[in-house]
Backbone as JSON Lines, residues from 0, in Angstrom:
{"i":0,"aa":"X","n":[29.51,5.0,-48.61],"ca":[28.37,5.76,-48.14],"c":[28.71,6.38,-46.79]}
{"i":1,"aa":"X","n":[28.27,7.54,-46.54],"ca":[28.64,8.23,-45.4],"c":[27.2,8.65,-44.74]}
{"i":2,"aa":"X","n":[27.57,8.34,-43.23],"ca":[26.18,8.64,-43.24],"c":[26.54,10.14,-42.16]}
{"i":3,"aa":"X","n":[25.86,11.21,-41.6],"ca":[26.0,12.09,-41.09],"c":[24.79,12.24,-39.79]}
{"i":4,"aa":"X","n":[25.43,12.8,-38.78],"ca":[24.21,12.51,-37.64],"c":[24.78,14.07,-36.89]}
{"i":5,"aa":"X","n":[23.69,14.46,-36.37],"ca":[23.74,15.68,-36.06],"c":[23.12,15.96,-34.4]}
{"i":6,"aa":"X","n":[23.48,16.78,-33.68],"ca":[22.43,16.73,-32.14],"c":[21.82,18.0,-32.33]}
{"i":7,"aa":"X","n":[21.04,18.09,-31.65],"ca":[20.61,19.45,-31.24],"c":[20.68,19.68,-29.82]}
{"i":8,"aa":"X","n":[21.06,21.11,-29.14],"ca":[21.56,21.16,-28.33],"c":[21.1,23.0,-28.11]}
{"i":9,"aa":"X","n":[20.81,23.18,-27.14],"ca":[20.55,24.86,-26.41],"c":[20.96,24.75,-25.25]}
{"i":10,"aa":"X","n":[21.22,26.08,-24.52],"ca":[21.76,26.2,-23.38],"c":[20.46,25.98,-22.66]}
{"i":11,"aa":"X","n":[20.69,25.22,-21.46],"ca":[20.1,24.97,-20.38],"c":[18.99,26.12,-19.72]}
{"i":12,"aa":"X","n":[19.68,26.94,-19.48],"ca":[18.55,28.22,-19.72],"c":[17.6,28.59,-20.61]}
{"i":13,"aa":"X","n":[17.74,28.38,-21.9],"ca":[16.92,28.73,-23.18],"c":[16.53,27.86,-22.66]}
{"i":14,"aa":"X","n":[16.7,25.97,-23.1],"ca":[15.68,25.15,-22.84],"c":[14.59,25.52,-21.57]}
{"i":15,"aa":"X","n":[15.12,25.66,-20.64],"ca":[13.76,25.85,-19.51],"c":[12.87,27.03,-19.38]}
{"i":16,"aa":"X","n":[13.47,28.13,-20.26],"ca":[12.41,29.5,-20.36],"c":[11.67,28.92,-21.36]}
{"i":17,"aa":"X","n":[12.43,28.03,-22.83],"ca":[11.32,27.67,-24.21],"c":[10.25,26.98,-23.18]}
{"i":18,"aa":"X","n":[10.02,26.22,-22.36],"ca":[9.53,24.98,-21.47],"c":[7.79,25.65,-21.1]}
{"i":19,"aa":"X","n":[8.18,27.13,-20.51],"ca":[7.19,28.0,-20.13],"c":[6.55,28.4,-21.31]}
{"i":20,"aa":"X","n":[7.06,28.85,-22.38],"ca":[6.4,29.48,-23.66],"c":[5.71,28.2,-24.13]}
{"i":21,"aa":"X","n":[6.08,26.94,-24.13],"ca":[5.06,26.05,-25.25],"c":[4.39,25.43,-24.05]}
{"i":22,"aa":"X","n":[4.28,25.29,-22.94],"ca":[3.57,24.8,-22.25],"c":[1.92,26.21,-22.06]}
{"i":23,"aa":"X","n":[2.42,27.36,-22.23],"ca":[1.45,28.66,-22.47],"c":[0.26,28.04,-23.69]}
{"i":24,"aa":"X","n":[1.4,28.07,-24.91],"ca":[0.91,28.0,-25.88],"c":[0.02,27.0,-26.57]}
{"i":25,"aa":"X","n":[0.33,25.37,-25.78],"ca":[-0.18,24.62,-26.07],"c":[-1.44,24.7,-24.8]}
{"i":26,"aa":"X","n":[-1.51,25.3,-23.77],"ca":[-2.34,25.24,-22.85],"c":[-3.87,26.27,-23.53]}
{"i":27,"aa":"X","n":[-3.24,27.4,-24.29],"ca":[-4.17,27.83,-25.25],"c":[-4.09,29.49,-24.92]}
{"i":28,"aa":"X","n":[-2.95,29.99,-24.23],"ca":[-2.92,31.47,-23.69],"c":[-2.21,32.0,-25.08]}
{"i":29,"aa":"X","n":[-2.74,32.91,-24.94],"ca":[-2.55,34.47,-26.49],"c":[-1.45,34.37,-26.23]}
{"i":30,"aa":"X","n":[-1.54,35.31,-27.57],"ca":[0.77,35.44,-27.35],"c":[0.85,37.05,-26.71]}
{"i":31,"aa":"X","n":[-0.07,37.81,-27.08],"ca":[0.26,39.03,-25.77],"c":[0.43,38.68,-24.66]}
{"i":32,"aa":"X","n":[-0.28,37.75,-23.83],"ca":[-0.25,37.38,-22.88],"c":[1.38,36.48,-22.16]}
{"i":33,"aa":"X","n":[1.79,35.66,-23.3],"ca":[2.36,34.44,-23.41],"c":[3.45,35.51,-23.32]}
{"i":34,"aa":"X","n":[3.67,36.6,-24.05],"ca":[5.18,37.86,-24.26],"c":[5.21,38.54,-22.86]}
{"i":35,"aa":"X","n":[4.3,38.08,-22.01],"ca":[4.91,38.96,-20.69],"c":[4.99,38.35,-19.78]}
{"i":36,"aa":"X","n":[4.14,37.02,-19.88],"ca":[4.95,36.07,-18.86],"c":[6.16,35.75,-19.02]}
{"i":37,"aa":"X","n":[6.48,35.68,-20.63],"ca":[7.86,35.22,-21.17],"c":[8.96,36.43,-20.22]}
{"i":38,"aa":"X","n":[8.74,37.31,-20.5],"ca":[9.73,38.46,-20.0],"c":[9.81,38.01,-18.25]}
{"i":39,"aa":"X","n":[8.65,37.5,-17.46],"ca":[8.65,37.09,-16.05],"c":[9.9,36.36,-15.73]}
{"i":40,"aa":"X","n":[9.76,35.16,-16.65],"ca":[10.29,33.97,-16.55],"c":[11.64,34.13,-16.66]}
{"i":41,"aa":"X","n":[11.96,35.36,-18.09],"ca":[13.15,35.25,-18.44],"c":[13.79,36.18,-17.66]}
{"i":42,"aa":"X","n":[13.49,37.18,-16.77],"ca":[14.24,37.69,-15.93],"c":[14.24,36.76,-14.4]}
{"i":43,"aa":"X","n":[13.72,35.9,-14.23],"ca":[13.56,35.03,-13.08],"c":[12.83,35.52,-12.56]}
{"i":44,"aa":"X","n":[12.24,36.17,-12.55],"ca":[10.67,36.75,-11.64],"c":[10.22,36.31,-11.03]}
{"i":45,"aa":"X","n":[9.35,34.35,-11.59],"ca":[8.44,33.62,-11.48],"c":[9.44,32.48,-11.43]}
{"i":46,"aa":"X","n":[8.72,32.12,-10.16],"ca":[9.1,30.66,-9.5],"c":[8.08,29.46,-10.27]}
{"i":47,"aa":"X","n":[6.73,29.76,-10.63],"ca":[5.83,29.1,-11.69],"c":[4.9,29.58,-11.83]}
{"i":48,"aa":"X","n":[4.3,29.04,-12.93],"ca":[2.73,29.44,-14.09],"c":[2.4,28.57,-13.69]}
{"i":49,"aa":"X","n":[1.02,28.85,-13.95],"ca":[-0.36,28.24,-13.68],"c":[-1.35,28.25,-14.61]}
{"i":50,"aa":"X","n":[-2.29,27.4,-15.22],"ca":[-3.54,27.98,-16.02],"c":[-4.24,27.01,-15.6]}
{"i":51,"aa":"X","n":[-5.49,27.63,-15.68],"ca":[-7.05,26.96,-15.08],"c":[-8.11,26.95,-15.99]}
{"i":52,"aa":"X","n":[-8.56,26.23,-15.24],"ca":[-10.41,26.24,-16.43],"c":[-11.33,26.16,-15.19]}
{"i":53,"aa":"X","n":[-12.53,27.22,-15.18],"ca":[-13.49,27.24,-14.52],"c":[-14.27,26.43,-15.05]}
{"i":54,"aa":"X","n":[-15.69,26.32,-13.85],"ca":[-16.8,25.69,-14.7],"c":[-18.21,27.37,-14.72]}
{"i":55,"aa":"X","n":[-19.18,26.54,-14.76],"ca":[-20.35,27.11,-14.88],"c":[-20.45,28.79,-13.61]}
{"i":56,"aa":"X","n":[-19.95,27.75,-12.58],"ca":[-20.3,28.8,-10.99],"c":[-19.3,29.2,-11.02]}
{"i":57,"aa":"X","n":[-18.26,29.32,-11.58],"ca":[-16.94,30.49,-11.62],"c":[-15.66,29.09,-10.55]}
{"i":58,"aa":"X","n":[-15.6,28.35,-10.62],"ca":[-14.78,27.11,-9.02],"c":[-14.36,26.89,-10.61]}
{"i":59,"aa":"X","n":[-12.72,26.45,-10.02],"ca":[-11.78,25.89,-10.77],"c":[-11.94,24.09,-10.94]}
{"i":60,"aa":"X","n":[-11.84,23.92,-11.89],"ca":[-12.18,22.06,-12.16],"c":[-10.66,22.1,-12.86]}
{"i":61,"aa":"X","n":[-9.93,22.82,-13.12],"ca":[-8.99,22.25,-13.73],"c":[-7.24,22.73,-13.57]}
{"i":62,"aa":"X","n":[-6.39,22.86,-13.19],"ca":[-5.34,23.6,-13.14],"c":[-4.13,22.36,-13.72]}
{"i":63,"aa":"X","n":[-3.19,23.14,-14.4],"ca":[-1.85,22.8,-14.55],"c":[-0.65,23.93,-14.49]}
{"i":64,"aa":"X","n":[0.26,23.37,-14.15],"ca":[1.31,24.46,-13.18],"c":[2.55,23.99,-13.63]}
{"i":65,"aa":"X","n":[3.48,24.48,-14.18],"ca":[4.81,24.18,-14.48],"c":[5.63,25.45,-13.51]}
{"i":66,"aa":"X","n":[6.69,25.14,-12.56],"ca":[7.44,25.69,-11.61],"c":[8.94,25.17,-11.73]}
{"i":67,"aa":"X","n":[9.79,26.08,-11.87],"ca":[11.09,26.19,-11.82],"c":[11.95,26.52,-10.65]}
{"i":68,"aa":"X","n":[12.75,25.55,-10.09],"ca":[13.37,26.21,-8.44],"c":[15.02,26.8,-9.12]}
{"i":69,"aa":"X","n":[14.79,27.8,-9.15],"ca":[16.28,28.77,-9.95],"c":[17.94,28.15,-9.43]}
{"i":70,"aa":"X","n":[17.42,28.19,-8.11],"ca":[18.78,27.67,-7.47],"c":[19.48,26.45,-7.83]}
{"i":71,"aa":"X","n":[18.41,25.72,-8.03],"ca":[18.93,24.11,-8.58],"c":[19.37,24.76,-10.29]}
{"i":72,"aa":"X","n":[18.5,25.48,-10.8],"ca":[18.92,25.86,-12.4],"c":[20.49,26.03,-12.33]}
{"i":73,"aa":"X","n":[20.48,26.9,-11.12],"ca":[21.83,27.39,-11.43],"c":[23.29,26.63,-11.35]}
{"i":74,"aa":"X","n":[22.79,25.6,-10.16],"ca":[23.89,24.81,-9.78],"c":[24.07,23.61,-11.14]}
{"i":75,"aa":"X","n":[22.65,23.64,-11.79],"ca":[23.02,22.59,-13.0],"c":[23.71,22.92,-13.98]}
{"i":76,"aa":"X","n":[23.62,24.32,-14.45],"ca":[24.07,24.99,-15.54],"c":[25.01,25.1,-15.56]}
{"i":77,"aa":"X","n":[25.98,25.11,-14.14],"ca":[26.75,25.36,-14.16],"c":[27.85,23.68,-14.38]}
{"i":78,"aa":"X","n":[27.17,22.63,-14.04],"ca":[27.9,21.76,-14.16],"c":[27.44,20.9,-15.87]}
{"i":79,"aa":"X","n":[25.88,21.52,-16.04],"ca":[25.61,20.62,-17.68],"c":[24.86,22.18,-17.91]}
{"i":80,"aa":"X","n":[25.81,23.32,-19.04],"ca":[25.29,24.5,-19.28],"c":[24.16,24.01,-20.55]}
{"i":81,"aa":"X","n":[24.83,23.04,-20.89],"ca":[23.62,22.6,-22.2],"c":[22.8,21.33,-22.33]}
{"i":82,"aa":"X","n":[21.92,21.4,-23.2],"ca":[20.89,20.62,-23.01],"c":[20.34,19.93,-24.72]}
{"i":83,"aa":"X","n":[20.68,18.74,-24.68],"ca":[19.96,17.9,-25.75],"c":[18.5,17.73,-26.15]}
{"i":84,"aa":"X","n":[18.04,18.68,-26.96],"ca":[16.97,19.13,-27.51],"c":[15.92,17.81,-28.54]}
{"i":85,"aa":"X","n":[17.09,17.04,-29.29],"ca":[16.53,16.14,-29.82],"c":[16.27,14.63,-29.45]}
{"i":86,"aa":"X","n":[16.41,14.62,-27.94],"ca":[15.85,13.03,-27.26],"c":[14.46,12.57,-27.63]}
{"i":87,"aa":"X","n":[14.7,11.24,-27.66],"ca":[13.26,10.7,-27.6],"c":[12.45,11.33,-26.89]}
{"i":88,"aa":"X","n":[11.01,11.36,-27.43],"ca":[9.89,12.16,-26.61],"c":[9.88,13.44,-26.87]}
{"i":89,"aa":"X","n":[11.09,14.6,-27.12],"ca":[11.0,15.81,-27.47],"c":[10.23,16.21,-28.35]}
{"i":90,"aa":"X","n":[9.53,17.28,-28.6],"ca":[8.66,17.71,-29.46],"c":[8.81,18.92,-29.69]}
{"i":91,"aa":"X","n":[8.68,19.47,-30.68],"ca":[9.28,20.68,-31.38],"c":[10.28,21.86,-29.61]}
{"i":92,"aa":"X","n":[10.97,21.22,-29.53],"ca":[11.45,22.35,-28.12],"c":[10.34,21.41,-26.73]}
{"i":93,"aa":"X","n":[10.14,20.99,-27.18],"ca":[9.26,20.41,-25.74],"c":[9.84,19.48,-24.83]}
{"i":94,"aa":"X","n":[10.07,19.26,-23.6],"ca":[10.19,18.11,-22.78],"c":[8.79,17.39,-23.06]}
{"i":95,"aa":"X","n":[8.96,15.61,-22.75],"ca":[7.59,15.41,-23.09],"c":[6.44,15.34,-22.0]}
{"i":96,"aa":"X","n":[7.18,15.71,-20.82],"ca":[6.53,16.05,-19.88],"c":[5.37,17.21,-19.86]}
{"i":97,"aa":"X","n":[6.14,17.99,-20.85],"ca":[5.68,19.44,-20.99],"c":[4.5,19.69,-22.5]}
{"i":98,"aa":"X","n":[4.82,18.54,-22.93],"ca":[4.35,18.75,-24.11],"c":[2.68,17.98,-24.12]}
{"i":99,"aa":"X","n":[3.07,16.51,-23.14],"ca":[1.49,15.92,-22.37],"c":[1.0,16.76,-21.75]}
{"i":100,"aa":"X","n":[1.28,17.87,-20.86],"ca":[0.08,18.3,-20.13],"c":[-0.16,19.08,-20.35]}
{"i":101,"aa":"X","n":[0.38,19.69,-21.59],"ca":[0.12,21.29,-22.25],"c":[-1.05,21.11,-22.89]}
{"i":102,"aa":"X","n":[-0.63,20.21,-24.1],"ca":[-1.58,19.27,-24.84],"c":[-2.91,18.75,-23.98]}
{"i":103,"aa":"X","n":[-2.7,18.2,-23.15],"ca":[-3.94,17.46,-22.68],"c":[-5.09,18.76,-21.8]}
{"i":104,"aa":"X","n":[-4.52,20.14,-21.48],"ca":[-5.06,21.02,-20.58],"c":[-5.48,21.93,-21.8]}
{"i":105,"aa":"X","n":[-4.99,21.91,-22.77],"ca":[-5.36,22.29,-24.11],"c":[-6.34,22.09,-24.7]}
{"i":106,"aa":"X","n":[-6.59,20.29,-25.16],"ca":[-7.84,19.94,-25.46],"c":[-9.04,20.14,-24.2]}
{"i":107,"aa":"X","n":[-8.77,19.67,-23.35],"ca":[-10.2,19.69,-22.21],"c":[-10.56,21.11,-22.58]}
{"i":108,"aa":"X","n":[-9.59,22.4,-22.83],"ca":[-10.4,23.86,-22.88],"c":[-10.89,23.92,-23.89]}
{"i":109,"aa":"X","n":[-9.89,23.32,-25.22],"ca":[-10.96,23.25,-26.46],"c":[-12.56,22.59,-26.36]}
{"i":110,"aa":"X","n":[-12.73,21.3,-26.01],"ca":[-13.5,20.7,-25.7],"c":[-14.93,21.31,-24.95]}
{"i":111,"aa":"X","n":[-14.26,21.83,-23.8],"ca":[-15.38,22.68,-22.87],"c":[-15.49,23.88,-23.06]}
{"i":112,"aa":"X","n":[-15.04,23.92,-24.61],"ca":[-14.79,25.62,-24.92],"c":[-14.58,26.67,-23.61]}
{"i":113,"aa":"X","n":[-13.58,26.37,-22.83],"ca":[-13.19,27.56,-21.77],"c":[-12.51,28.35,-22.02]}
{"i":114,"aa":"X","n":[-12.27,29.18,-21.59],"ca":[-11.15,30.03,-21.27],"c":[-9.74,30.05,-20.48]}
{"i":115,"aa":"X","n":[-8.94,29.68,-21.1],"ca":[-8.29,29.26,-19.91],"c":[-7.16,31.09,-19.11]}
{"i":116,"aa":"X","n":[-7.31,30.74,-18.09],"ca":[-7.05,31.66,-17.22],"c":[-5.15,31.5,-16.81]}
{"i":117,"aa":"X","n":[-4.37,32.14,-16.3],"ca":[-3.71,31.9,-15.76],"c":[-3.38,32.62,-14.46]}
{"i":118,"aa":"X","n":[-2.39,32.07,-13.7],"ca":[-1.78,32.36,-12.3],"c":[-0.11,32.67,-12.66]}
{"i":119,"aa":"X","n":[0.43,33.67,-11.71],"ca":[2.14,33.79,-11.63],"c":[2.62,33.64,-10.17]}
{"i":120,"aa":"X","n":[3.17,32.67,-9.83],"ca":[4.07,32.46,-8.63],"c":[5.37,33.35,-8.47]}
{"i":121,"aa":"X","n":[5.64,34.42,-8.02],"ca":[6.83,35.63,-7.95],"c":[7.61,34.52,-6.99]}
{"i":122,"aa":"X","n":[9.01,34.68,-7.7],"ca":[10.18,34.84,-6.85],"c":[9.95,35.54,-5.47]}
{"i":123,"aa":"X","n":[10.99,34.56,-4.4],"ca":[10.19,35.51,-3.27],"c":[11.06,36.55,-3.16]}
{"i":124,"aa":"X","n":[12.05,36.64,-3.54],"ca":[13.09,37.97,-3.32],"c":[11.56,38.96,-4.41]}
{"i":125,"aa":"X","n":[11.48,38.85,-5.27],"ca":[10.38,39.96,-5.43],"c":[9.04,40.5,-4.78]}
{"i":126,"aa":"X","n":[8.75,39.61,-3.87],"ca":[7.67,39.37,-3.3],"c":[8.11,40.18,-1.69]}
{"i":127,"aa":"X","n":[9.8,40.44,-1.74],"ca":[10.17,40.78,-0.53],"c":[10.1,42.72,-0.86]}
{"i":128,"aa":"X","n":[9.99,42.62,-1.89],"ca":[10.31,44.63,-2.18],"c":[9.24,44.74,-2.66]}
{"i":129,"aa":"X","n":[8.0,45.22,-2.07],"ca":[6.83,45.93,-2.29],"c":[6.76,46.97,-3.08]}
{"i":130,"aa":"X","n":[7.56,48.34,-3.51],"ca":[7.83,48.75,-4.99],"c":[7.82,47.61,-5.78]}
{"i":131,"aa":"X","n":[9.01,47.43,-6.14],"ca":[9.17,46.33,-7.14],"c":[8.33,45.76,-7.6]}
{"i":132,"aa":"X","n":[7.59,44.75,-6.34],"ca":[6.67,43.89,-6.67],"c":[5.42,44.59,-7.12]}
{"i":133,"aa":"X","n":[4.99,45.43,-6.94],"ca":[3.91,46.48,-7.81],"c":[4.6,46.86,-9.25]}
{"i":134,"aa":"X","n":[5.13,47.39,-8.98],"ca":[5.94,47.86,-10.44],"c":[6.27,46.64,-11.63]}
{"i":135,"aa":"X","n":[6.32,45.56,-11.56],"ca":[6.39,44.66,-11.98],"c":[5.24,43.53,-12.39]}
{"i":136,"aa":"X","n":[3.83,43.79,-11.54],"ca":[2.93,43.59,-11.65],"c":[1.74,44.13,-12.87]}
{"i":137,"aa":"X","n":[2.56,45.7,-13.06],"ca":[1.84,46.34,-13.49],"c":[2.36,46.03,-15.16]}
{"i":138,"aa":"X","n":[4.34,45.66,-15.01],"ca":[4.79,45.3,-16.18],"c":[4.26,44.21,-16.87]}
{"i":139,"aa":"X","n":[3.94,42.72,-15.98],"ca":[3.6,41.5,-16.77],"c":[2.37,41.68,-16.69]}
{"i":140,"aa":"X","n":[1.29,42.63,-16.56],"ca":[0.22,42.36,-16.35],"c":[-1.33,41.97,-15.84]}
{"i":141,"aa":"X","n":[-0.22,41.51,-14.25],"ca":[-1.37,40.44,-13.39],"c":[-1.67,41.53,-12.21]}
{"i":142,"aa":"X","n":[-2.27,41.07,-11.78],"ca":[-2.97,41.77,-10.56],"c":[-2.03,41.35,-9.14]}
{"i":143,"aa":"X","n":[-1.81,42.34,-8.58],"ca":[-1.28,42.31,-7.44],"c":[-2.03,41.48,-6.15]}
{"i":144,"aa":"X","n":[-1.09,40.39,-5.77],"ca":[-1.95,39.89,-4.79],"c":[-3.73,39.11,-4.58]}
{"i":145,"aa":"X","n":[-3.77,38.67,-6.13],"ca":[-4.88,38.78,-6.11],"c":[-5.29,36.61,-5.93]}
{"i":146,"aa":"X","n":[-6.41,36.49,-5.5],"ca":[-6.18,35.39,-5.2],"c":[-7.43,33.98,-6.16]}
{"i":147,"aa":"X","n":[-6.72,32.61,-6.01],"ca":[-7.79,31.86,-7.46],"c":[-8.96,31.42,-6.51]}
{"i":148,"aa":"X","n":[-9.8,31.34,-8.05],"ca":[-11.19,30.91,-7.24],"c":[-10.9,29.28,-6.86]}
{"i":149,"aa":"X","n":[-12.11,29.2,-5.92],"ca":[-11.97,28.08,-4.94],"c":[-12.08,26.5,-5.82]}
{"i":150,"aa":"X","n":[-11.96,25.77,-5.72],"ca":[-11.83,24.76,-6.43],"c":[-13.29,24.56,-6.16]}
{"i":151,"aa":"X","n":[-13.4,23.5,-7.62],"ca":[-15.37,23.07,-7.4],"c":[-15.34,21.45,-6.73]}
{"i":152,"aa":"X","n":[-14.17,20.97,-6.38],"ca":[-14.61,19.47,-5.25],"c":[-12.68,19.61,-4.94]}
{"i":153,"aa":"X","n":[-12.31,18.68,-4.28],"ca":[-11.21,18.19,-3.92],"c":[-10.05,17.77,-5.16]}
{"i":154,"aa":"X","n":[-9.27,18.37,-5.75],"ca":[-8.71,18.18,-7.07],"c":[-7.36,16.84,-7.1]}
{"i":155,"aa":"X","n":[-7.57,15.72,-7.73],"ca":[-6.76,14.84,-7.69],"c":[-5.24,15.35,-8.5]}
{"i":156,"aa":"X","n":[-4.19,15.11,-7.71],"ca":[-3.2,15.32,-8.57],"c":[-1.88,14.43,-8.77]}
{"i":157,"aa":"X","n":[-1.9,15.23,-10.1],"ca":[-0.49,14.09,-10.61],"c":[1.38,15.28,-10.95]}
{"i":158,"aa":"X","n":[2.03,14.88,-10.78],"ca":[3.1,15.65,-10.42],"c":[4.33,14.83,-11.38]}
{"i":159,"aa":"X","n":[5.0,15.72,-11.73],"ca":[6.15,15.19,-12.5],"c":[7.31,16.5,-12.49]}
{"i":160,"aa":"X","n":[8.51,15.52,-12.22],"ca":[9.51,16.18,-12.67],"c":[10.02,15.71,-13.96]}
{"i":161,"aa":"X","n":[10.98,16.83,-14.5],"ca":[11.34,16.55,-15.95],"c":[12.76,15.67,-16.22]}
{"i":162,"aa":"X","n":[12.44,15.11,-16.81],"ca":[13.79,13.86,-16.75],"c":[15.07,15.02,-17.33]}
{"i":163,"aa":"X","n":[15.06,15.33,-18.34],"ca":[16.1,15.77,-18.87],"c":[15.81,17.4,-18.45]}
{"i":164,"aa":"X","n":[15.25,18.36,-17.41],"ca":[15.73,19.6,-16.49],"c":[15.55,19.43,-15.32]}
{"i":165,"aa":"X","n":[15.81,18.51,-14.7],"ca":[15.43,18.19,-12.96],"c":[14.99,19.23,-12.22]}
{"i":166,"aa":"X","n":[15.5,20.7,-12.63],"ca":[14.97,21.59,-11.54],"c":[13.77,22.47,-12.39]}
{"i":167,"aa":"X","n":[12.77,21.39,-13.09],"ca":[11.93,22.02,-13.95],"c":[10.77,20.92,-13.49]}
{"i":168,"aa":"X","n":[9.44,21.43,-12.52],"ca":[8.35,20.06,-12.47],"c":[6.99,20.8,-12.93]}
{"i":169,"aa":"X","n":[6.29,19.62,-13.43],"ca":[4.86,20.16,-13.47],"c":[3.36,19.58,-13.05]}
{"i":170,"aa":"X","n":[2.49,19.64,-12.5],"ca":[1.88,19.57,-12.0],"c":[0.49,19.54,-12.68]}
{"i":171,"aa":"X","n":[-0.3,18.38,-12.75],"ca":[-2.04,18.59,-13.47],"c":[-2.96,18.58,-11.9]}
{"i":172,"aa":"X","n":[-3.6,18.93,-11.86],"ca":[-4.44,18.83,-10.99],"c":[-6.08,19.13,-11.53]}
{"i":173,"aa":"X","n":[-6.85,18.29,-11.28],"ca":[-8.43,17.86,-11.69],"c":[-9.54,17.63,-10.77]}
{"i":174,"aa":"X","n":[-10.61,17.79,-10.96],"ca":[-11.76,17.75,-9.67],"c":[-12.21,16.44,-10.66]}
């Protein structure tokens, strides 16, 4: 009897751009939406996403934030270019870091039937060329400079980095 065992494996890069798309998707953002952050991410644009849930008076009760620091990407890639896709905890392409708080910021919007909103953190080299940074604004969509509503009490938070992309963390934060 032979038995056969197989890994799964993507480059380090794919894994941490897929990271942004199912953390979108499970958070509950459209895929028009989800296709131009994707393009953010995948040109390095965005340092991190954000999505929120308001309440009644328009104040945020809910945010989760997944942020990527590029520089560390790069120095990893370059020493581990690839990345083991099928570890314990993984979920279809998911870290399970990514896959709990997608999931869990997911249901509360199902639940409170919201909307969930999102935020883009620019690279600051883009944030440094004022063309650009308009021109690019206008590409993914978001509003230039524009700023989130105020939180509705003091928001408790919980923070994680990702075991298997170290220079990949994410962030729940709750009133």
């Amino acid at each position: 009897m032979r038995t056969l065992t197989y890994t799964e494996t993507r480059t380090r890069t794919e894994t941490v751009i897929d990271q942004f798309d199912i953390f979108l998707r499970y958070a509950g953002i459209g895929e028009s939406a989800r296709e131009r952050i994707f393009k953010g991410v995948a040109n390095r644009w965005f340092s991190a996403i954000g999505v929120y849930l308001l309440d009644g008076s328009g104040l945020r009760v809910l945010e989760a934030e997944v942020a990527v620091d590029w520089t560390m990407h790069a120095d990893l890639a370059r020493l581990s270019p690839t990345v083991r896709t099928d570890l314990p905890g993984w979920e279809k392409g998911a870290a399970p870091e990514i896959s709990v708080i997608g999931h869990r910021f997911g249901r509360i919007a199902q639940e409170t039937r919201s909307d969930p909103h999102y935020w883009v953190r620019w690279a600051s080299g883009i944030r440094a060329d004022e063309a650009r940074y308009h021109s690019l604004c206008r590409e993914v969509g978001v509003s230039p400079r524009s700023g989130l509503p105020a939180w509705a009490s003091t928001p408790s938070t919980l923070s994680y980095t990702l075991q298997d992309l170290h220079e990949v963390s994410a962030v729940i934060r709750k009133t």
